[in-house]
N, CA, C and O atoms as a DFTB+ gen file, in Angstrom:
612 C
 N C O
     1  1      58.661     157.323    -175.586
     2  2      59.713     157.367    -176.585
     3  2      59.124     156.991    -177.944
     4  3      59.600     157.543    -178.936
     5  1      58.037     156.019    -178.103
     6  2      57.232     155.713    -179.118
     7  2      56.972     156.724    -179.437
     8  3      57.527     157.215    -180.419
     9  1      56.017     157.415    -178.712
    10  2      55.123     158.714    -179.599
    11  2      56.099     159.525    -179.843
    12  3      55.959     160.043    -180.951
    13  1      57.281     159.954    -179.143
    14  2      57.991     160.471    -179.770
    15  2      58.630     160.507    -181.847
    16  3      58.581     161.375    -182.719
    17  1      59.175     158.998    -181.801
    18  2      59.540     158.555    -182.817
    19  2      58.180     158.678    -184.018
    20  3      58.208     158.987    -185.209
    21  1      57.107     158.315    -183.172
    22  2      55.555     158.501    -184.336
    23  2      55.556     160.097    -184.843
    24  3      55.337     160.292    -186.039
    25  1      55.839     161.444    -183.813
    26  2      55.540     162.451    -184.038
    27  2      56.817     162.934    -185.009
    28  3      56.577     163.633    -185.994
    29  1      57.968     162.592    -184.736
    30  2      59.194     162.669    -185.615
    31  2      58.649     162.355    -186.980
    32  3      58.743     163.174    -187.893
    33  1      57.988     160.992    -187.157
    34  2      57.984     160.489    -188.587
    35  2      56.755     161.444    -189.370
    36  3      56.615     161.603    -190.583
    37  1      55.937     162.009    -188.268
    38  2      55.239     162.714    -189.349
    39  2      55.082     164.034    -189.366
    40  3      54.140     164.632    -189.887
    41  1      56.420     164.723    -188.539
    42  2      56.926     165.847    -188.988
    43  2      57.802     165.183    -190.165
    44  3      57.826     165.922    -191.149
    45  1      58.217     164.498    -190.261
    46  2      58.831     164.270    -192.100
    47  2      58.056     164.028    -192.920
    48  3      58.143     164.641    -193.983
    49  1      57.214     163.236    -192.768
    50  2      55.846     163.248    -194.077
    51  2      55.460     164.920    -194.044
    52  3      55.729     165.517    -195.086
    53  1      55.001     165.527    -193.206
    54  2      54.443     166.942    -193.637
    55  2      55.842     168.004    -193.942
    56  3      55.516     169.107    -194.381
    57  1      56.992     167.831    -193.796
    58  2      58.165     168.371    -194.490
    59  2      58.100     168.164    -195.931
    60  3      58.126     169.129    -196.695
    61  1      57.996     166.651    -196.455
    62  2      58.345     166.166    -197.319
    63  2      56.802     166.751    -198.272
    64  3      56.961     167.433    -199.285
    65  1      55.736     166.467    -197.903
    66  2      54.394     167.457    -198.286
    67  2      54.973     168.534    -198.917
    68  3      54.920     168.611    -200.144
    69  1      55.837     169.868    -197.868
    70  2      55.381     170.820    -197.962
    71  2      56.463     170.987    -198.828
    72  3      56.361     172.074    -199.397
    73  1      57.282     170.474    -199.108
    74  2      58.359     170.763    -200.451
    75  2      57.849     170.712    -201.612
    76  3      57.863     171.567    -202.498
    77  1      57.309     169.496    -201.593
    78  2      56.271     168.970    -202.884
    79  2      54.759     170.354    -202.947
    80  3      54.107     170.531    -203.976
    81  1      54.653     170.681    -202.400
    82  2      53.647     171.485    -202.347
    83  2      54.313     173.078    -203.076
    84  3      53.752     173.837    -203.867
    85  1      55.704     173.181    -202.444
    86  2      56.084     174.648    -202.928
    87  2      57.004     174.365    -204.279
    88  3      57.507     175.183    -205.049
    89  1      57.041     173.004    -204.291
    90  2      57.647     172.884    -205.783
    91  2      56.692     173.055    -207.063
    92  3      56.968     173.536    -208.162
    93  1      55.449     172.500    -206.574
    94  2      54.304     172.639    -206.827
    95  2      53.943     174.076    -207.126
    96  3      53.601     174.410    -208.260
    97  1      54.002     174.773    -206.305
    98  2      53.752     176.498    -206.461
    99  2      54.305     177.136    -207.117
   100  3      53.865     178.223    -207.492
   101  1      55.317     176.716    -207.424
   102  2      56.962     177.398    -208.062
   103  2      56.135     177.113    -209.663
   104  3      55.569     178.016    -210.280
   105  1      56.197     176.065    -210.008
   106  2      55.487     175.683    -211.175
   107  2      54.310     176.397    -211.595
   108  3      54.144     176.820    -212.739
   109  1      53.379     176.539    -210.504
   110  2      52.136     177.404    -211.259
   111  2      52.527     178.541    -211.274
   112  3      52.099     179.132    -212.265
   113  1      53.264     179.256    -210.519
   114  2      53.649     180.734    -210.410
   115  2      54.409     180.928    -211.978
   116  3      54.524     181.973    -212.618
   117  1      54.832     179.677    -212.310
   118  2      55.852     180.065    -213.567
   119  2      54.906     179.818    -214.785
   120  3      55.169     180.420    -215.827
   121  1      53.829     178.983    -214.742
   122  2      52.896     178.560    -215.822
   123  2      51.636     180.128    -215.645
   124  3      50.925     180.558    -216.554
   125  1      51.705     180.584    -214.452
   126  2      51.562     181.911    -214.587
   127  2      51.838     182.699    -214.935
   128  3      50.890     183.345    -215.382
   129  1      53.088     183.326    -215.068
   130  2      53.903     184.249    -215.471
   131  2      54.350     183.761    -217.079
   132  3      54.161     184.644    -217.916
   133  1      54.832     182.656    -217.523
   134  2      54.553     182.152    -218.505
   135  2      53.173     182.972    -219.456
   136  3      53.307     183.870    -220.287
   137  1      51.817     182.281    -218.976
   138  2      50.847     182.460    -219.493
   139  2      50.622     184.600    -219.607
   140  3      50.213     185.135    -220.638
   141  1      50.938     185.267    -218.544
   142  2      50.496     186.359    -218.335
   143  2      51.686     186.691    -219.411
   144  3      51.102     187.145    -220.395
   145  1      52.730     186.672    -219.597
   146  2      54.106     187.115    -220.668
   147  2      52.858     186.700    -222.623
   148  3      52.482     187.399    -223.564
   149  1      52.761     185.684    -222.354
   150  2      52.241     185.487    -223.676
   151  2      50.947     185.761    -223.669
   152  3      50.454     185.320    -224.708
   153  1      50.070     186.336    -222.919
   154  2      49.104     186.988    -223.138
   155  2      49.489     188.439    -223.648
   156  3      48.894     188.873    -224.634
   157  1      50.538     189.274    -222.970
   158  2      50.977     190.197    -223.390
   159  2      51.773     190.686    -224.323
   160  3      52.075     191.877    -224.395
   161  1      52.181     189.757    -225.134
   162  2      53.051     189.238    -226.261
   163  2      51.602     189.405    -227.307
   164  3      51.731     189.976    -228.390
   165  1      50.439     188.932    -226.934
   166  2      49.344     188.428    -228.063
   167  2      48.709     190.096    -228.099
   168  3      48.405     190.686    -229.136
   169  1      48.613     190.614    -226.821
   170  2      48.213     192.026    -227.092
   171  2      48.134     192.940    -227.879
   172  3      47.281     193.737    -228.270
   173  1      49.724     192.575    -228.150
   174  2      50.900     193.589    -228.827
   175  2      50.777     193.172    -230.035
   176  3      51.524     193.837    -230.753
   177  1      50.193     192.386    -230.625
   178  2      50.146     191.972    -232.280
   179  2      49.048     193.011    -233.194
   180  3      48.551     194.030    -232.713
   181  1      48.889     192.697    -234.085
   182  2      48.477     193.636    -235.258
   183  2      46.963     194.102    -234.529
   184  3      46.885     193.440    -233.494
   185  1      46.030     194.773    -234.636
   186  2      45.006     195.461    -234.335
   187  2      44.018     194.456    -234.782
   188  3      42.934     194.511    -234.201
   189  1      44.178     193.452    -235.788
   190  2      43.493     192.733    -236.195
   191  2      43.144     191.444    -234.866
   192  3      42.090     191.015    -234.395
   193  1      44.555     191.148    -234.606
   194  2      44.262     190.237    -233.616
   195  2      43.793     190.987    -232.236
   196  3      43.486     190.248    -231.301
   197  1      43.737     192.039    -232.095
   198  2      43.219     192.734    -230.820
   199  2      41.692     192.539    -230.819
   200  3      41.025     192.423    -229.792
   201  1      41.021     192.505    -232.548
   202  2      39.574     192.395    -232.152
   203  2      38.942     190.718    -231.760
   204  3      37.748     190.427    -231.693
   205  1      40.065     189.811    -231.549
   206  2      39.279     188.401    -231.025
   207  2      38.946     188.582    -229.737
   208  3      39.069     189.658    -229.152
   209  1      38.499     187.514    -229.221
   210  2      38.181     187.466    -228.142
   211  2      39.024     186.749    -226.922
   212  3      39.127     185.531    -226.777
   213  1      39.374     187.359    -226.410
   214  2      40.536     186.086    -225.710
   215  2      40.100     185.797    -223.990
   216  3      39.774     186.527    -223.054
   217  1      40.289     184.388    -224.170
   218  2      39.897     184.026    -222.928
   219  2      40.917     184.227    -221.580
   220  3      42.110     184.338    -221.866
   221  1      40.724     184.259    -220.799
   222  2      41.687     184.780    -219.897
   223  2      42.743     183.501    -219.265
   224  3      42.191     182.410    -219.124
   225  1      43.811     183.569    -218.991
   226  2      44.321     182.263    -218.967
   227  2      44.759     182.184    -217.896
   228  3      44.881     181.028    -217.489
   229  1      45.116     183.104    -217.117
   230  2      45.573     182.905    -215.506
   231  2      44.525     183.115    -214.873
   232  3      44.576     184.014    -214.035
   233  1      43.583     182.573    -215.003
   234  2      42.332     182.637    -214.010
   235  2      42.736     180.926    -213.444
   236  3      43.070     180.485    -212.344
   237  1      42.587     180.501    -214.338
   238  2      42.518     179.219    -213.620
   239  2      44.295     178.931    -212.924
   240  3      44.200     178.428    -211.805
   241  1      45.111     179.050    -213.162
   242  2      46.061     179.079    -212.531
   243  2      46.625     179.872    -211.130
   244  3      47.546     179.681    -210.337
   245  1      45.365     181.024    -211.317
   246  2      45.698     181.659    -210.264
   247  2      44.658     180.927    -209.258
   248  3      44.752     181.272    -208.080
   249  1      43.681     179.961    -209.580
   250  2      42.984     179.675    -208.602
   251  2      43.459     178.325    -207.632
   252  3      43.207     177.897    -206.506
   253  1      44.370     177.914    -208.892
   254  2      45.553     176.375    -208.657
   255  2      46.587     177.038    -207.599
   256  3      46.889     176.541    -206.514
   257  1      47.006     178.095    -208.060
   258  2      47.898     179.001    -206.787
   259  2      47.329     178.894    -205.686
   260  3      47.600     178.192    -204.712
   261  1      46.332     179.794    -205.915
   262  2      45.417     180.357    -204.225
   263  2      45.580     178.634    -203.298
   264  3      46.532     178.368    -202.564
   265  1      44.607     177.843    -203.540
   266  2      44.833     176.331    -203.511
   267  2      45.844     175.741    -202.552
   268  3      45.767     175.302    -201.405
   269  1      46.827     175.891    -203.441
   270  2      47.891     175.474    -202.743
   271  2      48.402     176.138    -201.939
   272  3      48.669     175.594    -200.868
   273  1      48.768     177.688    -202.144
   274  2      48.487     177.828    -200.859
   275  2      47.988     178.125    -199.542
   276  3      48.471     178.564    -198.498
   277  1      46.864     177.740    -199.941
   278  2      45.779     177.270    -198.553
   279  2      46.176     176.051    -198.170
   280  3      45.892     175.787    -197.002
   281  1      46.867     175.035    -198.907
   282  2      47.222     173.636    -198.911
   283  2      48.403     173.532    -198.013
   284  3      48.455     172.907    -196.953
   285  1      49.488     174.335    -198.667
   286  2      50.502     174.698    -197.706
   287  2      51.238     175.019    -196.581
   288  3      52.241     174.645    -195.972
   289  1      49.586     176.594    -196.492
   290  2      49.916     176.809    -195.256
   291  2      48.836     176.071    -194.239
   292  3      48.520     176.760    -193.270
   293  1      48.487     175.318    -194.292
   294  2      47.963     174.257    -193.518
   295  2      48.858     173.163    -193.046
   296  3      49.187     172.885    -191.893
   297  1      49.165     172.635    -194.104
   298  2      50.629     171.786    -194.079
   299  2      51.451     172.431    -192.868
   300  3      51.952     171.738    -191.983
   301  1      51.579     174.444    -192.937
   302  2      52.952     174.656    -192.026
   303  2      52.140     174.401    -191.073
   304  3      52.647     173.557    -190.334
   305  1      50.853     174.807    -190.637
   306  2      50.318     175.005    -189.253
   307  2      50.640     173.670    -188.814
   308  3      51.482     173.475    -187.938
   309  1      49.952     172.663    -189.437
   310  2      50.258     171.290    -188.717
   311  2      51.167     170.829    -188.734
   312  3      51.192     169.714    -188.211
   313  1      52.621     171.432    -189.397
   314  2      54.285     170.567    -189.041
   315  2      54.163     171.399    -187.774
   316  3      54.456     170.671    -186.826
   317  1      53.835     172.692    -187.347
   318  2      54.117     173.319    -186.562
   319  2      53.382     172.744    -184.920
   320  3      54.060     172.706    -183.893
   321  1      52.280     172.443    -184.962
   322  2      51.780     171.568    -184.261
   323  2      52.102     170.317    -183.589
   324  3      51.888     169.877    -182.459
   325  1      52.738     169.838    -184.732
   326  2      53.465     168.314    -184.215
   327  2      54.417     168.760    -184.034
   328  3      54.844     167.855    -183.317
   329  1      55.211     169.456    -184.069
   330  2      56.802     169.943    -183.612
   331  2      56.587     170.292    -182.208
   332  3      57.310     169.894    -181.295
   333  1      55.506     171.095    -182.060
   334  2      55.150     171.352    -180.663
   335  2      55.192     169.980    -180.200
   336  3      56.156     169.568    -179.555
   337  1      54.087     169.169    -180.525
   338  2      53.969     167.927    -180.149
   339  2      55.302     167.524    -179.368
   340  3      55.535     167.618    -178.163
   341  1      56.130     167.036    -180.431
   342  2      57.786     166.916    -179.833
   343  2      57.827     167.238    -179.295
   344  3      57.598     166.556    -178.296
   345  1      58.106     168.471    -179.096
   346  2      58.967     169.274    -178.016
   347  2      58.362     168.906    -176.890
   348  3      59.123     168.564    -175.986
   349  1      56.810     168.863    -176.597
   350  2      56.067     168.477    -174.946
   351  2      56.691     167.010    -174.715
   352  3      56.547     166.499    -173.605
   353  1      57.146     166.551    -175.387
   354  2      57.104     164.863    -175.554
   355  2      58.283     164.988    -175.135
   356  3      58.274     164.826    -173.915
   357  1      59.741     165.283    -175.685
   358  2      60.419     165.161    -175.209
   359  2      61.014     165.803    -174.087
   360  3      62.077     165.594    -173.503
   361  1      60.034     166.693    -173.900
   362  2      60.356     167.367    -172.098
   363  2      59.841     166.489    -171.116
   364  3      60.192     166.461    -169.937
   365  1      58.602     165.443    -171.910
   366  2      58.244     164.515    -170.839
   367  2      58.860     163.280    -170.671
   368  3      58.741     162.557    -169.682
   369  1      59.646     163.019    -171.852
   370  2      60.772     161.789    -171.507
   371  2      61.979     162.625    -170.397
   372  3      62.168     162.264    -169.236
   373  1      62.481     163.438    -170.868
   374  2      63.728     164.204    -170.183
   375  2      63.072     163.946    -168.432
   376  3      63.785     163.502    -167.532
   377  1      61.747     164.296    -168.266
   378  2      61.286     164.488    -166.790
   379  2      61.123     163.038    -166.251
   380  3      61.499     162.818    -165.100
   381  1      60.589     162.026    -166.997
   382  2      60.530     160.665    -166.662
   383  2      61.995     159.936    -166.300
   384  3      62.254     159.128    -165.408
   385  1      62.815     160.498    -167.278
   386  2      64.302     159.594    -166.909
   387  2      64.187     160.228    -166.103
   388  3      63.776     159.526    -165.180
   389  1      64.327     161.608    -165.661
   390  2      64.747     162.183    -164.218
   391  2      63.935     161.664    -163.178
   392  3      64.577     161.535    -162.136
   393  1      62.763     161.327    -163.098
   394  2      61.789     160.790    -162.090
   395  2      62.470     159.100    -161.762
   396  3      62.385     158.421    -160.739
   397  1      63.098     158.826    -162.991
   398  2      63.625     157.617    -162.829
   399  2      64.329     157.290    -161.906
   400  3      64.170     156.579    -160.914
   401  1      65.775     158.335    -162.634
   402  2      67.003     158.516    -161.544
   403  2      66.670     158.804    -160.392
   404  3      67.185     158.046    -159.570
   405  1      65.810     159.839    -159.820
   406  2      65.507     160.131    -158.593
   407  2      65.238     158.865    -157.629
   408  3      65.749     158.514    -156.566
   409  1      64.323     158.383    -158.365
   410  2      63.548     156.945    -158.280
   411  2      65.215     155.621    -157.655
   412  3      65.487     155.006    -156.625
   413  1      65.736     155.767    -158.760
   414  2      66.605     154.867    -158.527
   415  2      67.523     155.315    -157.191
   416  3      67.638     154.585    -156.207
   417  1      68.163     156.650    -157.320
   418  2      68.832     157.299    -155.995
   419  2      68.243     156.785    -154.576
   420  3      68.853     156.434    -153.566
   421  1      66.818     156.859    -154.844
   422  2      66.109     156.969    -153.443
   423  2      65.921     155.288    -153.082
   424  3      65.963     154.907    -151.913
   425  1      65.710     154.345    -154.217
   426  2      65.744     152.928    -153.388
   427  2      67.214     152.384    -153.337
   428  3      67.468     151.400    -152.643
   429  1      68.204     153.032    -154.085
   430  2      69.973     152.738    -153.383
   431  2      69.450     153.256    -151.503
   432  3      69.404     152.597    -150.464
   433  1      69.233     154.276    -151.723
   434  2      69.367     154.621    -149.987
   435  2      68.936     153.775    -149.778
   436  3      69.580     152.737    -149.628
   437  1      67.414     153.864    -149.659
   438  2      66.664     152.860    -148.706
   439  2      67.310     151.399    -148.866
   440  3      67.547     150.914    -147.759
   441  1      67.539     150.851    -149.568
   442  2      68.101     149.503    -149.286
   443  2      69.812     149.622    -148.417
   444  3      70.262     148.713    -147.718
   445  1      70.338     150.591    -148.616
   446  2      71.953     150.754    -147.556
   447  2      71.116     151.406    -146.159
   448  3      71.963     151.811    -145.364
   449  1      70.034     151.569    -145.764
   450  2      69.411     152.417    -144.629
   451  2      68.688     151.148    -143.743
   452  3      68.524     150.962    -142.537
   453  1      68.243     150.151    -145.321
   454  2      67.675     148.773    -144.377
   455  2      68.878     147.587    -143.916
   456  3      68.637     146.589    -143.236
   457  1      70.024     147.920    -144.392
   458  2      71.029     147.226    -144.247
   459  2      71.709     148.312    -142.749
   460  3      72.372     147.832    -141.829
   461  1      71.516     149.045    -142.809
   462  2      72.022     149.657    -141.214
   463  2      70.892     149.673    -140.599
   464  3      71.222     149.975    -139.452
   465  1      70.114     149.585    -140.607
   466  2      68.676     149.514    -139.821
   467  2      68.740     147.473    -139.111
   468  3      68.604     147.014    -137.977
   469  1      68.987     146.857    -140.372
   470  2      69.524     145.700    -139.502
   471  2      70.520     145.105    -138.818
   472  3      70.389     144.193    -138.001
   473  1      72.043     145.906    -139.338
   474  2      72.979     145.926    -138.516
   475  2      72.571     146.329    -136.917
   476  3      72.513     145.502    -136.007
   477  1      72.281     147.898    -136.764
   478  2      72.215     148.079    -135.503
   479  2      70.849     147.039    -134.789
   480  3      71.208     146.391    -133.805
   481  1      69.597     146.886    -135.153
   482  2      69.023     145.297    -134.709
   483  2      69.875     144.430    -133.870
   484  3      69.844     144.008    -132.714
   485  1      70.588     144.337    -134.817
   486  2      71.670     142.824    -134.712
   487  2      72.403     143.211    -132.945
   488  3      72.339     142.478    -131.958
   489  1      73.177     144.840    -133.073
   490  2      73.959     145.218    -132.065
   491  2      73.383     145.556    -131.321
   492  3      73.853     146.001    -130.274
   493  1      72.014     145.465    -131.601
   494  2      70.950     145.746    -130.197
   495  2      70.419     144.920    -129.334
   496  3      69.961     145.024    -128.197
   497  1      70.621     143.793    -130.350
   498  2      69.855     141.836    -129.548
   499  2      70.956     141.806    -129.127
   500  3      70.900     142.003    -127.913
   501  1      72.453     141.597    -129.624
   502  2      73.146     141.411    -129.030
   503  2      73.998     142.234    -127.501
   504  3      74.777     141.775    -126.666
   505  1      73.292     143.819    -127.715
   506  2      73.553     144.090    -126.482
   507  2      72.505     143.614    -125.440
   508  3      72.970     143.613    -124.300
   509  1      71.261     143.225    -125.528
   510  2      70.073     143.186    -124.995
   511  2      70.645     141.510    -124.403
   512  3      70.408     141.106    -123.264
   513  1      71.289     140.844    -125.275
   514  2      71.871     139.416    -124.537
   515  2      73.284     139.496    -123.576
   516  3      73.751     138.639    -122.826
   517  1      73.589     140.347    -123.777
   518  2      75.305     140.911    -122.771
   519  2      74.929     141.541    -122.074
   520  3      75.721     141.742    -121.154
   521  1      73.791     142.160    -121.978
   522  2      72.830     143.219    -120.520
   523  2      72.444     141.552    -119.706
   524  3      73.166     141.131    -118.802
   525  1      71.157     140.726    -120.236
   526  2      71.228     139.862    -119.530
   527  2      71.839     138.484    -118.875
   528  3      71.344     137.796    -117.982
   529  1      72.931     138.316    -119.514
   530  2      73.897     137.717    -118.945
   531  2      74.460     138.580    -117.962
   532  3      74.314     138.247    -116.786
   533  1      74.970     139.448    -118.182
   534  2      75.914     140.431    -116.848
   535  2      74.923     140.408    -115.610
   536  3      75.319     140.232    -114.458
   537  1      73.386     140.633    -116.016
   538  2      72.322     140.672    -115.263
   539  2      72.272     139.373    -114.329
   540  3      72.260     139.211    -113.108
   541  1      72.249     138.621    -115.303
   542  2      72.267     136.819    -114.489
   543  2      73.708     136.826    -113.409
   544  3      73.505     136.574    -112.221
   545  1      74.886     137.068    -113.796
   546  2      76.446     137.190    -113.069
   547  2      76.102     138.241    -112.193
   548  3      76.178     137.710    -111.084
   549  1      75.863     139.087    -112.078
   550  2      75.383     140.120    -110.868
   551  2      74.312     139.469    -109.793
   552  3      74.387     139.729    -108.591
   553  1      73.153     138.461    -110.438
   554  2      72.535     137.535    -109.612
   555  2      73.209     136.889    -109.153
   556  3      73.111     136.899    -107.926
   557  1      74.085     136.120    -109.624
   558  2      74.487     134.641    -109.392
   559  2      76.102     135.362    -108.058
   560  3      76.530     134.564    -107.225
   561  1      76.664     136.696    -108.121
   562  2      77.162     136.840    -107.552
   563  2      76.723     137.205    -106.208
   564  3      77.338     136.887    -105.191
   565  1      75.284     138.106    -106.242
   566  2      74.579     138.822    -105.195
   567  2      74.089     137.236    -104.511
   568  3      73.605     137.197    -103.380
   569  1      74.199     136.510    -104.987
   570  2      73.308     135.365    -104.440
   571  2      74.748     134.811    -103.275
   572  3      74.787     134.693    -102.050
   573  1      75.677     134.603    -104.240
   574  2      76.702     133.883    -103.810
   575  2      77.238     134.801    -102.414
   576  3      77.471     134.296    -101.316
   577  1      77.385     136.478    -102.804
   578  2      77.311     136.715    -101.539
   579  2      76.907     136.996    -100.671
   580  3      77.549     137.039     -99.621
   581  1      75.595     137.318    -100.792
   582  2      74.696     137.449    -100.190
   583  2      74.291     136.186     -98.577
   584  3      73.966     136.186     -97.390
   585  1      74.699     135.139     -99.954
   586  2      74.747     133.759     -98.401
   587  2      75.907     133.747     -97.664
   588  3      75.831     133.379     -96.492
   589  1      77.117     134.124     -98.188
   590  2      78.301     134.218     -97.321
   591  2      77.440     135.059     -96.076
   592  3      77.091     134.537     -95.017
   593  1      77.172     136.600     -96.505
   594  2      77.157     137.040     -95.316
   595  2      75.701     136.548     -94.480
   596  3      75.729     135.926     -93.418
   597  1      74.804     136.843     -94.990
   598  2      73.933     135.781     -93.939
   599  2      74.373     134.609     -93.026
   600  3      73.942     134.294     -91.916
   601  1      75.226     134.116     -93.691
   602  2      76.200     132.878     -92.865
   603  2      76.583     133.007     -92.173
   604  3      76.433     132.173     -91.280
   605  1      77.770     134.636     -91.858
   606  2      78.589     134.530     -90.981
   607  2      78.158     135.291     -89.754
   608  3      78.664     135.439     -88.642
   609  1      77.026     135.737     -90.341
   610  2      76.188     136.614     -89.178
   611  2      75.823     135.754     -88.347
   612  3      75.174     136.089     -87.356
């Protein structure tokens, strides 16, 4: 249930990453488009300004893009990973309580099975003592008549 709760908390750190990461993207994509609009804005000016030299300006932004997202989609692979994570985790708690319950079902029996297992014991000494008493009274009678008739013979 621990690792559970551990793998939960850092599927939220890499959630919370990957927002920050595409908020992140959103921004260069716009400091891109930004930059590429006013490069093309500078184009369009007098012939004079066409002969400077202009440095290119979404190079480096597009390389801040690429970046992130390589950054990103790394980020998804590994929320995706630990989500898996979860999911094995909590199929293995779900199977443990059940191993539990089973667990628990099976020593209720056995303890109501050792409680009739010693009942009948009990009705077994006690028939095993009412066999030999009747046993002894069947002596004590065979004896008793047994001498009558020897006697009267």
């Amino acid at each position: 249930r621990r690792r559970c709760n551990l793998l939960e908390s850092h599927i939220g750190a890499r959630d919370e990453e990957i927002q920050s990461l595409r908020l992140s993207l959103r921004k260069s994509e716009q400091r891109l488009a930004d930059a590429e609009e006013k490069k093309l804005k500078s184009t369009s000016h007098s012939q004079a300004d066409a002969c400077k030299v202009e440095v290119p300006v979404g190079e480096g932004s597009a390389s801040e893009i690429t970046k992130i997202r390589i950054k990103l989609a790394e980020t998804e692979r590994a929320n995706r990973q630990l989500t898996r994570k979860v999911a094995e985790s909590e199929k293995k708690v779900r199977e443990v309580v059940q191993h539990r319950e089973v667990a628990k079902a099976a020593k209720s029996k056995a303890e109501r099975l050792e409680e009739e297992m010693k009942a009948l014991r009990r009705e077994r000494e006690e028939g095993r003592v009412l066999e030999t008493q009747w046993a002894e009274f069947r002596f004590e009678i065979e004896k008793s008549f047994g001498k009558e008739k020897t006697g009267e013979e």
